[in-house]
N, CA, C and O atoms as CSV, one atom per row, in Angstrom:
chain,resi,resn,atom,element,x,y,z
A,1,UNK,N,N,0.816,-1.200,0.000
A,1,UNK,CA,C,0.000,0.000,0.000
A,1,UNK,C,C,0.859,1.263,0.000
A,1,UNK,O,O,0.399,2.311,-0.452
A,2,UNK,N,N,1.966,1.197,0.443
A,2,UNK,CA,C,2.540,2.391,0.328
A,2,UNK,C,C,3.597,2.019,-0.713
A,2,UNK,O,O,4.338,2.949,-0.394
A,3,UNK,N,N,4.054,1.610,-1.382
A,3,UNK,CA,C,4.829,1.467,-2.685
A,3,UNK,C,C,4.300,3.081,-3.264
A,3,UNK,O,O,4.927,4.141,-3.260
A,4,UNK,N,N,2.394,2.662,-3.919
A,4,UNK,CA,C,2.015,3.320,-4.876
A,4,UNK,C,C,2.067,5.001,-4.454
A,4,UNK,O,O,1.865,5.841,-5.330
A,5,UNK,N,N,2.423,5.496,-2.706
A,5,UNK,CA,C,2.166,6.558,-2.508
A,5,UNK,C,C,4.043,6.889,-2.457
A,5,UNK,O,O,4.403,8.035,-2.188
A,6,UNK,N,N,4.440,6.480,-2.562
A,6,UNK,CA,C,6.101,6.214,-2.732
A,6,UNK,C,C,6.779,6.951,-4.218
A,6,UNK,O,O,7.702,7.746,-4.393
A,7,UNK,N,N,5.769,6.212,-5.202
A,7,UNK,CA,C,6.061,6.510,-6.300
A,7,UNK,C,C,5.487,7.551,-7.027
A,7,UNK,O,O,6.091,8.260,-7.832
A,8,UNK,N,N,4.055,7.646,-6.664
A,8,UNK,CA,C,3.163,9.426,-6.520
A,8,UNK,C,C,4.282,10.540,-6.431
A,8,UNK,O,O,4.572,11.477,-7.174
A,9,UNK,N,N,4.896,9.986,-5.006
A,9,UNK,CA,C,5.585,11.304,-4.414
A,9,UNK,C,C,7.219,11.375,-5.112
A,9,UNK,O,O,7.768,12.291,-4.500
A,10,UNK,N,N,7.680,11.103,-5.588
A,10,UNK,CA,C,8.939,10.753,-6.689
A,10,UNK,C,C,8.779,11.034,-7.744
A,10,UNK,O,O,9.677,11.626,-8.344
A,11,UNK,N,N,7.455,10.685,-8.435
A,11,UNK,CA,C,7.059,11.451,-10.060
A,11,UNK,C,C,6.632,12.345,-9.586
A,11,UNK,O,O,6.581,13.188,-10.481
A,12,UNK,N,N,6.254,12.760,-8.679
A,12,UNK,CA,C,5.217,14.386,-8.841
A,12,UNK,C,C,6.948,14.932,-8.030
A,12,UNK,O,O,7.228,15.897,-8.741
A,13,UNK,N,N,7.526,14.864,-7.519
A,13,UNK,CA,C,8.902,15.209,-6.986
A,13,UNK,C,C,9.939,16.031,-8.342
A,13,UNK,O,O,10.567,17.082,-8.471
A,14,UNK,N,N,9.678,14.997,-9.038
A,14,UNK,CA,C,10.814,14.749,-10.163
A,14,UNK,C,C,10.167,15.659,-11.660
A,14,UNK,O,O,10.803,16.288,-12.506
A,15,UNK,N,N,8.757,15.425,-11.550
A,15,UNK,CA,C,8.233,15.861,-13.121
A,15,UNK,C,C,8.245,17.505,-12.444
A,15,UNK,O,O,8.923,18.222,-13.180
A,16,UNK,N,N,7.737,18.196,-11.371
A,16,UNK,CA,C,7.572,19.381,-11.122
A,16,UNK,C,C,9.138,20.343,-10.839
A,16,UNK,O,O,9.354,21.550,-10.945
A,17,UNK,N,N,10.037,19.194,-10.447
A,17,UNK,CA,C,10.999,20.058,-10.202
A,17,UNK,C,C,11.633,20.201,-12.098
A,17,UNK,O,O,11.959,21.298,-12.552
A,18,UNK,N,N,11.684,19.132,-12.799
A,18,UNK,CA,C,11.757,19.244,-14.465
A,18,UNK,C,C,11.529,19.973,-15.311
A,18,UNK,O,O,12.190,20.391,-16.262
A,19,UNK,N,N,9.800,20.269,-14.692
A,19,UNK,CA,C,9.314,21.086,-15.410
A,19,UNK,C,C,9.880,22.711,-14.758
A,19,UNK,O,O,9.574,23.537,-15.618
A,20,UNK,N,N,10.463,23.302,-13.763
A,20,UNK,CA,C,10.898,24.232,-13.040
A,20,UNK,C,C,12.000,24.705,-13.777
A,20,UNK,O,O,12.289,25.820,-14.210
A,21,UNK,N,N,12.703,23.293,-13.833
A,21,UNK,CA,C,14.293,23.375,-14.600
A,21,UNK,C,C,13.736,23.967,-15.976
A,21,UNK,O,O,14.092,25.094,-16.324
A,22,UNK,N,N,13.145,23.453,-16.507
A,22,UNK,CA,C,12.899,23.650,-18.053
A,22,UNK,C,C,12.488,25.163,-18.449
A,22,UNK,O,O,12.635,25.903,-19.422
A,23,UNK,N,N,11.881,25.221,-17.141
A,23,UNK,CA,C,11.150,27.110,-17.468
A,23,UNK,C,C,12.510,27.938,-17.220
A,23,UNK,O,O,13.014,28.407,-18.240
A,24,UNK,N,N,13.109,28.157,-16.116
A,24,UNK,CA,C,14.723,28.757,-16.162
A,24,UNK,C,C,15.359,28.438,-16.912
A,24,UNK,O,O,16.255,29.212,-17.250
A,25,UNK,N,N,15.251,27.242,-17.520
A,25,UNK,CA,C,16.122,27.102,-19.073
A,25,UNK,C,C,15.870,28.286,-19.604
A,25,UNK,O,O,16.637,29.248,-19.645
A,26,UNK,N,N,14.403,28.184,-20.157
A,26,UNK,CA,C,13.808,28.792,-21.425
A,26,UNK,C,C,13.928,30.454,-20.663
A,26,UNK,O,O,14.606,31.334,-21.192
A,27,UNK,N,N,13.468,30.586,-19.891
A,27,UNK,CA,C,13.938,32.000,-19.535
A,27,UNK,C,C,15.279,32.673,-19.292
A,27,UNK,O,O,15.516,33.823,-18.923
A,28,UNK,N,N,16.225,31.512,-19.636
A,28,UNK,CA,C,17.713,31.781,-19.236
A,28,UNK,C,C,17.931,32.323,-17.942
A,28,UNK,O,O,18.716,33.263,-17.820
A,29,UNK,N,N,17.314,31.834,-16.926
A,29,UNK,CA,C,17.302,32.045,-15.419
A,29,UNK,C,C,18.300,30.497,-15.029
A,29,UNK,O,O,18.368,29.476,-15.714
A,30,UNK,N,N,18.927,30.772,-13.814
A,30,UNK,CA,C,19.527,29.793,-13.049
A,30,UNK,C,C,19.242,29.623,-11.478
A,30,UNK,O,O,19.719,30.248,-10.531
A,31,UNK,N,N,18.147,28.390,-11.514
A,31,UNK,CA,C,18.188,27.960,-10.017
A,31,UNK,C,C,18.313,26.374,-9.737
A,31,UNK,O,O,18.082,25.351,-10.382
A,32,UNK,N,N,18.747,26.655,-8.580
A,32,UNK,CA,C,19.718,25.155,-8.285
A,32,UNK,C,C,18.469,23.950,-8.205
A,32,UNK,O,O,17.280,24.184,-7.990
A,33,UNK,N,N,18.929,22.959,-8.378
A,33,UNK,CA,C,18.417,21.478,-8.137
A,33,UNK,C,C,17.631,21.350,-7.405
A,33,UNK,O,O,16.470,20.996,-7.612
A,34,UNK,N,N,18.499,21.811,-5.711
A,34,UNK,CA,C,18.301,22.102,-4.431
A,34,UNK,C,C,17.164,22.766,-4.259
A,34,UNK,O,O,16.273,22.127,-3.700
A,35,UNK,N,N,16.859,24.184,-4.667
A,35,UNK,CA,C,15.951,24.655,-4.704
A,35,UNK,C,C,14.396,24.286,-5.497
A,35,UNK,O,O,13.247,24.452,-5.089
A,36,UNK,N,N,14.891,23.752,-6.717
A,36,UNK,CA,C,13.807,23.016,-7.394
A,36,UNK,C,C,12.860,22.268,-6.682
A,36,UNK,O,O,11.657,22.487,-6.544
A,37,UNK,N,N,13.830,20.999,-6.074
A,37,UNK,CA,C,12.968,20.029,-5.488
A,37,UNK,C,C,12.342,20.448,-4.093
A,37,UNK,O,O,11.352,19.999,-3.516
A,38,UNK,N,N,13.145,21.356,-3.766
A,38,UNK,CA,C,12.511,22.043,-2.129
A,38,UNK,C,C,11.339,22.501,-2.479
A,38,UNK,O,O,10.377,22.032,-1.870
A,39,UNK,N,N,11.066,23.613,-3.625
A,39,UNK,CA,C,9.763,23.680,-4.118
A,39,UNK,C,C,8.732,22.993,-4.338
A,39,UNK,O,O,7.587,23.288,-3.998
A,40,UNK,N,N,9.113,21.952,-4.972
A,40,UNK,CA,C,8.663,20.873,-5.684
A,40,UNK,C,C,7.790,19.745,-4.482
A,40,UNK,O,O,6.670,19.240,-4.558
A,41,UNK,N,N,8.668,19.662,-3.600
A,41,UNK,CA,C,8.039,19.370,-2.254
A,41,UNK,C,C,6.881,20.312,-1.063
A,41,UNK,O,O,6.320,19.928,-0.036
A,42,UNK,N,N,6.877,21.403,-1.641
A,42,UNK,CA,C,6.516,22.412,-0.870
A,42,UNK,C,C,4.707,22.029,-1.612
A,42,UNK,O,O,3.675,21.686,-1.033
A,43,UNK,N,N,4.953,22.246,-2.850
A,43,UNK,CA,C,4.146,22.232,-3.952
A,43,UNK,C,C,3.428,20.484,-3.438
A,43,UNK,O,O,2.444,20.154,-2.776
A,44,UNK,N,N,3.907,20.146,-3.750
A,44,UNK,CA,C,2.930,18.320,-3.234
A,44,UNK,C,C,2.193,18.197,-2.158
A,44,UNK,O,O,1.160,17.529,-2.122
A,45,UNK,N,N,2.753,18.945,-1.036
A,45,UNK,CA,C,2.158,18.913,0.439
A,45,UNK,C,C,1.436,19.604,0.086
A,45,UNK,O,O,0.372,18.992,-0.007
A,46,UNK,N,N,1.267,21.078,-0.339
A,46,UNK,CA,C,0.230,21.810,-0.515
A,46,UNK,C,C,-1.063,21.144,-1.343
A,46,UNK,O,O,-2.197,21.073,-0.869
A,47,UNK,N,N,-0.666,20.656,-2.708
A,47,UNK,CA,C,-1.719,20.155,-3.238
A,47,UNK,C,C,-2.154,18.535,-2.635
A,47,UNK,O,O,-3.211,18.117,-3.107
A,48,UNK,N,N,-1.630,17.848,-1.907
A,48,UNK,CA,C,-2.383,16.622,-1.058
A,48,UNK,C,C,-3.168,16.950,-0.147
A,48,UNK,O,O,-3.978,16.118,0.263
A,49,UNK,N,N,-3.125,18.111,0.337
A,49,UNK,CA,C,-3.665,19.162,1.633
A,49,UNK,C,C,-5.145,19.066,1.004
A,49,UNK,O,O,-6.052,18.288,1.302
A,50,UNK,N,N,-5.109,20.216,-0.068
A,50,UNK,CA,C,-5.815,20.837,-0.774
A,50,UNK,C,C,-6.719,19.653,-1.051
A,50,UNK,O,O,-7.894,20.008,-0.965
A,51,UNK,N,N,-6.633,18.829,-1.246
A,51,UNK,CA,C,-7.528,17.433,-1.955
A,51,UNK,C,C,-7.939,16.766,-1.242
A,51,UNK,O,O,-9.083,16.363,-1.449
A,52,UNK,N,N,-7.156,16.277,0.051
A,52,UNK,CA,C,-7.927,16.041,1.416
A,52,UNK,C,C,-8.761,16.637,1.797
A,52,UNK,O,O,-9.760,16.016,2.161
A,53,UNK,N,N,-8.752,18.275,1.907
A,53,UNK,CA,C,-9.916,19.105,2.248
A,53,UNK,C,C,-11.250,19.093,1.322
A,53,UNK,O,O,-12.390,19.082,1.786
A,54,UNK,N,N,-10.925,19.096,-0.077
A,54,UNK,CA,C,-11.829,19.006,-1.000
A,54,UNK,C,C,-13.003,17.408,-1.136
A,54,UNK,O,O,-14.179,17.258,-1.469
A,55,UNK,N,N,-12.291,16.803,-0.841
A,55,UNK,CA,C,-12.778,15.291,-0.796
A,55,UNK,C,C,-13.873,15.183,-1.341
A,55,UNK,O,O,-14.090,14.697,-2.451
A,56,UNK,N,N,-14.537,15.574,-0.691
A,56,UNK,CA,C,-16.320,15.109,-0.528
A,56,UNK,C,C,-17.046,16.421,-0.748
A,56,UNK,O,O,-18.035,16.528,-0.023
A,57,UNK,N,N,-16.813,17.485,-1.584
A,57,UNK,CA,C,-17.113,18.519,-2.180
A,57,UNK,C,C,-17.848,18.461,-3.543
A,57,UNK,O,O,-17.404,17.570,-4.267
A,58,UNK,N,N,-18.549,18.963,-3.911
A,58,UNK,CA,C,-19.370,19.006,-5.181
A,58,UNK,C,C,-18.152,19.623,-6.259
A,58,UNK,O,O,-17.322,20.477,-5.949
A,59,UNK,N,N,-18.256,19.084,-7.334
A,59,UNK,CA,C,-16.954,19.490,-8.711
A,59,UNK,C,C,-17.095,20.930,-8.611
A,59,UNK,O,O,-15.926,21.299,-8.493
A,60,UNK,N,N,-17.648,21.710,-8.593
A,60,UNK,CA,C,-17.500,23.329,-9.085
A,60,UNK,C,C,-16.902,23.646,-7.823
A,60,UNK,O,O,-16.362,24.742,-7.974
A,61,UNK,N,N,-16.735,23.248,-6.695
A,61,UNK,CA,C,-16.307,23.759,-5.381
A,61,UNK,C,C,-14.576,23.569,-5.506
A,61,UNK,O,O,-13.650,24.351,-5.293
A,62,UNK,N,N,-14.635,22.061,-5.980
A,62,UNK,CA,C,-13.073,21.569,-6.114
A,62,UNK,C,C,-12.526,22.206,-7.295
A,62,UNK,O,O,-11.300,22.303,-7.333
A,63,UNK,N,N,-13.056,22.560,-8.056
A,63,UNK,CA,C,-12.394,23.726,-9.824
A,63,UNK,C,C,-12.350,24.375,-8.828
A,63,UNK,O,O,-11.272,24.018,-8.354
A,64,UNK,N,N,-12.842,25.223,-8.034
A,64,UNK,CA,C,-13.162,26.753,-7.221
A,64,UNK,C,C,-11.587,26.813,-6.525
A,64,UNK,O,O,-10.690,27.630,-6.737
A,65,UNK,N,N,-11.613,25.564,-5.569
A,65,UNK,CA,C,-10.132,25.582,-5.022
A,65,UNK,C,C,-9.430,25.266,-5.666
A,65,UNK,O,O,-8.360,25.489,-5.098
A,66,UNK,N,N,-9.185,24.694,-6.906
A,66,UNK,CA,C,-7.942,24.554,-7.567
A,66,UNK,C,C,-7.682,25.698,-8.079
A,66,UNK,O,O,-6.480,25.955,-8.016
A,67,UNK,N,N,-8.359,26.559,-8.600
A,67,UNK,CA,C,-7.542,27.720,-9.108
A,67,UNK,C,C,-7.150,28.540,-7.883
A,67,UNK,O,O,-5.995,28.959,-7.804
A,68,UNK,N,N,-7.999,28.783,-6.965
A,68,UNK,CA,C,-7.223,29.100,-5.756
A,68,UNK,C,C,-5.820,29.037,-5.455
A,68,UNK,O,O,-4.952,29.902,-5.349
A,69,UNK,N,N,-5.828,27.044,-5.280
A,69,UNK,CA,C,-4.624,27.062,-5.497
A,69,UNK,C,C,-3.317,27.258,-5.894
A,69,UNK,O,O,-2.243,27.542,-5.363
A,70,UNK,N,N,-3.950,26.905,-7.523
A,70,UNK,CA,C,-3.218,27.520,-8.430
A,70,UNK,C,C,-2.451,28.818,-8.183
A,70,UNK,O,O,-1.232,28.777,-8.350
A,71,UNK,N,N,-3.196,30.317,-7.688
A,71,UNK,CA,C,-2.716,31.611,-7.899
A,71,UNK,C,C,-2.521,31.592,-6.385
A,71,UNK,O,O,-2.401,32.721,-5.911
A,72,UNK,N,N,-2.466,30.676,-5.589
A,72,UNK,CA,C,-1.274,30.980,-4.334
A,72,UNK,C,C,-0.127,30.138,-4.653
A,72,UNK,O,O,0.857,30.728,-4.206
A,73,UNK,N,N,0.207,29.111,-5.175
A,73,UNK,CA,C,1.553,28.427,-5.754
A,73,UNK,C,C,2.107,29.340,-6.516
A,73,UNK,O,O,3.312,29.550,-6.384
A,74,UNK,N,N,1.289,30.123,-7.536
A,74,UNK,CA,C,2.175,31.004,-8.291
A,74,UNK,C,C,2.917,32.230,-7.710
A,74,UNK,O,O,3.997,32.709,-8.059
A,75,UNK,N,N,1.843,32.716,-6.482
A,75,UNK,CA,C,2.571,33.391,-5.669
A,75,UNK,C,C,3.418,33.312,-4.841
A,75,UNK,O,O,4.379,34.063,-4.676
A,76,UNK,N,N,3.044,32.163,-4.115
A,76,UNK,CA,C,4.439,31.653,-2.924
A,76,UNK,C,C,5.862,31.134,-3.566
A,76,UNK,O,O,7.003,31.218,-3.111
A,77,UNK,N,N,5.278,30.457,-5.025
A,77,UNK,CA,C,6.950,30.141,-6.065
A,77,UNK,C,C,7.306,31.507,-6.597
A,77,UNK,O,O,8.458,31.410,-7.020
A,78,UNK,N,N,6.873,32.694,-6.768
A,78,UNK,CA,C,7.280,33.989,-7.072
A,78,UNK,C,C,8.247,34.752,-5.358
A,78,UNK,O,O,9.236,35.474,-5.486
A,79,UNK,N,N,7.857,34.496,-4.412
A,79,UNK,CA,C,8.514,34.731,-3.553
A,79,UNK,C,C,9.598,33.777,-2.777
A,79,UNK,O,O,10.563,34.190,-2.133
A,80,UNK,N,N,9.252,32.518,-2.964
A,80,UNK,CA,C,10.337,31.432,-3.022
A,80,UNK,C,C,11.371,31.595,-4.036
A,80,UNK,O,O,12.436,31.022,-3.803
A,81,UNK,N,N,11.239,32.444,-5.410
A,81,UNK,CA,C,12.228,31.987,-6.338
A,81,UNK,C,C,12.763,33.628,-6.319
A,81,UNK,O,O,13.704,33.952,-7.044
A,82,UNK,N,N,12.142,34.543,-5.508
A,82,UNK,CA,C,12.952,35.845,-5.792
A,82,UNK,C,C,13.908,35.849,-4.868
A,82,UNK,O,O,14.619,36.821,-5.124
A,83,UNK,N,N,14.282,35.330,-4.002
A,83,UNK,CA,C,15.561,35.539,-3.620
A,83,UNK,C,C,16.456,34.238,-4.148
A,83,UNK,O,O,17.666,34.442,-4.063
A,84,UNK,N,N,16.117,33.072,-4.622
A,84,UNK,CA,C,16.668,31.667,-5.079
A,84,UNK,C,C,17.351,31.860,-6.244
A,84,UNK,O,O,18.520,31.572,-6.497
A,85,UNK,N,N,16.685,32.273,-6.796
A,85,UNK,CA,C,17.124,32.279,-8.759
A,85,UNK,C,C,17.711,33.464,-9.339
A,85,UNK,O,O,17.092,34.486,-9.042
A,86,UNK,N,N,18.539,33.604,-9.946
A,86,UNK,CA,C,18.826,34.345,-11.083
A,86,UNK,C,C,19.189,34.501,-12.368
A,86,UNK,O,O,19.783,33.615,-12.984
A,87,UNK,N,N,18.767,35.973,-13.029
A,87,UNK,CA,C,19.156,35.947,-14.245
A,87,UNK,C,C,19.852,35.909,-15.083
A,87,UNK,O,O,20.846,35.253,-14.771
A,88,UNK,N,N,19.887,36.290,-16.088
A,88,UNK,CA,C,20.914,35.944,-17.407
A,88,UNK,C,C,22.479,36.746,-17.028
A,88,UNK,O,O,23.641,36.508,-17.358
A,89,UNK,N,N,21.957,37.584,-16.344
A,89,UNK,CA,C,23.090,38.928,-16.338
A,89,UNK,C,C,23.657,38.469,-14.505
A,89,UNK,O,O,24.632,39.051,-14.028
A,90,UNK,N,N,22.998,37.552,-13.808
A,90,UNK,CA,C,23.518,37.155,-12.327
A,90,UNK,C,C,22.632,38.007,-11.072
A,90,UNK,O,O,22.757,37.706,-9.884
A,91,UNK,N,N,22.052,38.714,-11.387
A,91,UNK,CA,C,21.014,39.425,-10.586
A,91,UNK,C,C,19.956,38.455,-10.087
A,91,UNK,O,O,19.293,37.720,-10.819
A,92,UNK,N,N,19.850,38.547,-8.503
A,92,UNK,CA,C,18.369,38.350,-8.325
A,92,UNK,C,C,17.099,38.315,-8.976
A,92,UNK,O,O,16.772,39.104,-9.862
A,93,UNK,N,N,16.314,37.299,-8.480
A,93,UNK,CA,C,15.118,37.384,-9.799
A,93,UNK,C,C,14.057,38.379,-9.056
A,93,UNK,O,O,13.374,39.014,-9.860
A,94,UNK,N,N,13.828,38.599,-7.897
A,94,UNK,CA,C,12.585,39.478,-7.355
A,94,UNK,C,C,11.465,38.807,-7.656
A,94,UNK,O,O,11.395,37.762,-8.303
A,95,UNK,N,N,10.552,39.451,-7.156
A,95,UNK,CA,C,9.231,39.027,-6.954
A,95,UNK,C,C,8.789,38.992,-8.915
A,95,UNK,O,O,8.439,37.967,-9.501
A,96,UNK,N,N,8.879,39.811,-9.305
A,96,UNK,CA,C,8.398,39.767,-11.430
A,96,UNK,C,C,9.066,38.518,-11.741
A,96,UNK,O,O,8.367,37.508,-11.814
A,97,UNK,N,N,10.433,38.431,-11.953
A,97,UNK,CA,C,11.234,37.294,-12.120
A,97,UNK,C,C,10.487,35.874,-11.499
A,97,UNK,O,O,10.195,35.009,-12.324
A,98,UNK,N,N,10.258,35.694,-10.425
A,98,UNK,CA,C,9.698,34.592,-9.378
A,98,UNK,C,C,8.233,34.146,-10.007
A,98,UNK,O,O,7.806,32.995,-9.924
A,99,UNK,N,N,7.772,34.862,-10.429
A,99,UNK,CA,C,6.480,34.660,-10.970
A,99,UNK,C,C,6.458,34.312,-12.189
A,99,UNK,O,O,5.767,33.394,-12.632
A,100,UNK,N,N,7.318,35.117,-12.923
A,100,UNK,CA,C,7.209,34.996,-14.490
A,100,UNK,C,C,8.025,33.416,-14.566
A,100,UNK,O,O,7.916,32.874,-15.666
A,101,UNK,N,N,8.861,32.602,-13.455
A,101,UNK,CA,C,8.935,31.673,-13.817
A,101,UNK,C,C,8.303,30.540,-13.712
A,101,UNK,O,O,8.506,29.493,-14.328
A,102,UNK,N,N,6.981,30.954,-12.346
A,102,UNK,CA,C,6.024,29.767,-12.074
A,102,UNK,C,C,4.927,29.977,-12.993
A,102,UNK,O,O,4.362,28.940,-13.341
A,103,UNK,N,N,4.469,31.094,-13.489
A,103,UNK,CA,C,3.975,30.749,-14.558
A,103,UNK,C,C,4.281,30.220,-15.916
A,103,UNK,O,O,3.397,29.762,-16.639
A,104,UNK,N,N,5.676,30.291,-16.301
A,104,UNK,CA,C,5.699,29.414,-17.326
A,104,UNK,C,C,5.831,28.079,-17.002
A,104,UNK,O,O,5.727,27.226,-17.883
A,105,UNK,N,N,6.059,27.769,-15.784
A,105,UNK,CA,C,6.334,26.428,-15.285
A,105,UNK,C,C,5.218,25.990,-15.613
A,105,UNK,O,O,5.104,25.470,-16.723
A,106,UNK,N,N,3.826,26.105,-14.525
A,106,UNK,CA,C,2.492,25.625,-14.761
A,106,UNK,C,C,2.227,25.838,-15.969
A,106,UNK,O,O,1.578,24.852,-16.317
A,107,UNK,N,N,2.382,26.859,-17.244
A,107,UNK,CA,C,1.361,26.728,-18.485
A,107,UNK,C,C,2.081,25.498,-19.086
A,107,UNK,O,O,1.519,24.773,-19.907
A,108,UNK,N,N,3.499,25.259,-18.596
A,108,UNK,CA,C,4.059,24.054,-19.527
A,108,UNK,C,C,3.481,22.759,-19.423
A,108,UNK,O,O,3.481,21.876,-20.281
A,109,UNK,N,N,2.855,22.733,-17.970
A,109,UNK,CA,C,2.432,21.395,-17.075
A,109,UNK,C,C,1.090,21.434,-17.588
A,109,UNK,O,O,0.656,20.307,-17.825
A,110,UNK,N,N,0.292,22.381,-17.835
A,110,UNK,CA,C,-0.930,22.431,-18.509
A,110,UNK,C,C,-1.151,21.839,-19.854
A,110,UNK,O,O,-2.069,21.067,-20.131
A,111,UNK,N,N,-0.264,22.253,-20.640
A,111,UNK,CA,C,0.082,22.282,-21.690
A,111,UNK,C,C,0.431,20.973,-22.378
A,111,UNK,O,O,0.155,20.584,-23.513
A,112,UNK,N,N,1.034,20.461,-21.503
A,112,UNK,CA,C,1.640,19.158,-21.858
A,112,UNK,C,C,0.649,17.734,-21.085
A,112,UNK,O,O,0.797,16.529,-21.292
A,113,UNK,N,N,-0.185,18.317,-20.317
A,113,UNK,CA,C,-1.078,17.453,-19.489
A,113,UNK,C,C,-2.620,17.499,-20.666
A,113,UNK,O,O,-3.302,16.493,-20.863
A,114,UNK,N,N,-2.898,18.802,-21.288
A,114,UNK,CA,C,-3.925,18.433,-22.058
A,114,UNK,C,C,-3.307,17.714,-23.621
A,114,UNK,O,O,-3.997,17.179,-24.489
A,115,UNK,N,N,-2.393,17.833,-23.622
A,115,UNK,CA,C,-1.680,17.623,-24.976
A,115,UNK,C,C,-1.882,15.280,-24.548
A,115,UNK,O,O,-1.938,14.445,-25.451
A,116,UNK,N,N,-1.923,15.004,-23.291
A,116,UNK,CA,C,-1.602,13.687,-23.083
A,116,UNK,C,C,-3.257,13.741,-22.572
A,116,UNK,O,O,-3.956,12.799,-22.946
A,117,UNK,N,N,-3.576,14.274,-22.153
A,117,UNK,CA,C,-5.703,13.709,-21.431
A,117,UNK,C,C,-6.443,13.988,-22.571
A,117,UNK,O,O,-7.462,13.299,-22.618
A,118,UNK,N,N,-6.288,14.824,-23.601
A,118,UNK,CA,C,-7.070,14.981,-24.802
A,118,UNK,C,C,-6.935,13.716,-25.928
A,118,UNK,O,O,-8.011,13.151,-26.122
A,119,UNK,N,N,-5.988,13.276,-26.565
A,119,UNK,CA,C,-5.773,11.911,-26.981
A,119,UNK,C,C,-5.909,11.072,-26.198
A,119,UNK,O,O,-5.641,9.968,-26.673
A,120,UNK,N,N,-6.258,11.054,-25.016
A,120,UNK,CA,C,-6.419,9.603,-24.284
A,120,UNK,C,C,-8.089,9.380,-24.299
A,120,UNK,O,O,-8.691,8.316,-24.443
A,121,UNK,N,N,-8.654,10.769,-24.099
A,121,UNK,CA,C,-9.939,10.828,-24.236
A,121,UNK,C,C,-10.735,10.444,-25.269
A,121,UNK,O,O,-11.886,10.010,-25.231
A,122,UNK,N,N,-9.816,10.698,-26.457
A,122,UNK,CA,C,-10.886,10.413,-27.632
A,122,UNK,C,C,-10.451,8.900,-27.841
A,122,UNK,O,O,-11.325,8.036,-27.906
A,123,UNK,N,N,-9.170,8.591,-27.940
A,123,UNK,CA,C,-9.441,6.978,-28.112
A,123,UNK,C,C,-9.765,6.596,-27.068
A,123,UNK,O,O,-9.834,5.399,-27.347
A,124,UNK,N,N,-10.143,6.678,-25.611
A,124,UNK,CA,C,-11.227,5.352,-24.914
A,124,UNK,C,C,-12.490,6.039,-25.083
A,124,UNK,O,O,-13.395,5.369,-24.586
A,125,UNK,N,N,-13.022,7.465,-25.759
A,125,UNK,CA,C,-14.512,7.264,-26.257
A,125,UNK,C,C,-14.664,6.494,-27.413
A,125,UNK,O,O,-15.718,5.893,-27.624
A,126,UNK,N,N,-13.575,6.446,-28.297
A,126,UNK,CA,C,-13.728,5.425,-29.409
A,126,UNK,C,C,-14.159,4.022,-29.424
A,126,UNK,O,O,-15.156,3.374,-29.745
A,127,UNK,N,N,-12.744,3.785,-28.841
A,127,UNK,CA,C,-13.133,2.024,-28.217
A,127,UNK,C,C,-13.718,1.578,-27.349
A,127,UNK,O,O,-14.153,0.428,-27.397
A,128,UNK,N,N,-13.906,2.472,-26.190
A,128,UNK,CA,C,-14.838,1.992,-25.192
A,128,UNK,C,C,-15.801,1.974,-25.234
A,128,UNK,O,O,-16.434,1.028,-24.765
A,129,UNK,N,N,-16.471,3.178,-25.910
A,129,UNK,CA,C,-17.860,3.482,-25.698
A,129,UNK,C,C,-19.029,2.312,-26.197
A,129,UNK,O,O,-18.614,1.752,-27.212
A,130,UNK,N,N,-20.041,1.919,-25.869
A,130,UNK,CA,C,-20.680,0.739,-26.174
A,130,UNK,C,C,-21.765,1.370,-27.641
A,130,UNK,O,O,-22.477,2.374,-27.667
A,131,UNK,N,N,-21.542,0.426,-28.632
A,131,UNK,CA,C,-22.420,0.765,-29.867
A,131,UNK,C,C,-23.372,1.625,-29.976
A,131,UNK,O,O,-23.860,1.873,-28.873
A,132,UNK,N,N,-23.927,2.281,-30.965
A,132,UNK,CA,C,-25.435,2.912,-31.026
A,132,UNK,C,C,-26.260,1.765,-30.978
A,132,UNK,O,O,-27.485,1.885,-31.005
C-alpha cells in the first residue's frame, strides 16, 4: 500500500521540479536542483492538503479551489524563487522574475497534461464506448 504513494511522491517530486528546470532554461534564469525540489516538495504537500480538504465537495467547489490554489503556488513560487534564482546577467530574480517563472512552469504542465488527457480521451470514447 505504500509502494504506490512512494512513487506518486517521486514522479510528482521529479516531473515538477523538471518542469521548473525547463522554465529557467527557457527564460535563461539559473536555479539550483536544491531549490527546485525544495519547491517541488513544498508544492505536493500543498496540493495533497488541498484534496484532502476538497474530498467530498461538489466538482464546481473543487475547480473553485484549484484555481485558488493555483494563484497561491504562483505566488508563494514567485517569492520562493525571488531571492533563489537568477538571471541571465547574475542578478536576483525578485518578486516579477519569481512569478514569471512559475507561470511558465504551470502553463508548460498544462500544456503538456492536455496535450496527453485529450488523446487519451478520444481513443477510450472510441473504443470503449458501447455501440449505437
Amino acid at each position: 500500500m505504500i509502494v504506490p504513494w512512494l512513487i506518486f511522491i517521486a514522479v510528482g517530486l521529479i516531473t515538477y521540479a523538471g518542469f521548473l528546470k525547463l522554465a529557467a532554461r527557457l527564460l535563461r534564469y539559473s536555479v539550483s536542483w536544491k531549490a527546485s525540489f525544495l519547491f517541488a516538495g513544498i508544492m505536493l504537500v500543498l496540493v495533497i492538503f488541498e484534496h484532502l480538504l476538497v474530498f467530498s465537495e461538489p466538482v464546481a467547489i473543487r475547480i473553485g479551489y484549484g484555481v485558488v490554489l493555483l494563484l497561491v503556488l504562483i505566488i508563494l513560487g514567485g517569492w520562493f524563487f525571488s531571492g533563489r534564482g537568477t538571471n541571465r546577467r547574475g542578478a536576483v530574480l525578485g518578486w516579477s522574475g519569481g512569478i514569471r517563472l512559475m507561470a511558465l512552469a504551470f502553463a508548460m504542465m498544462i500544456v503538456v497534461a492536455f496535450a496527453i488527457v485529450i488523446p487519451v480521451q478520444v481513443f477510450l470514447s472510441n473504443h470503449l464506448s458501447p455501440p449505437p
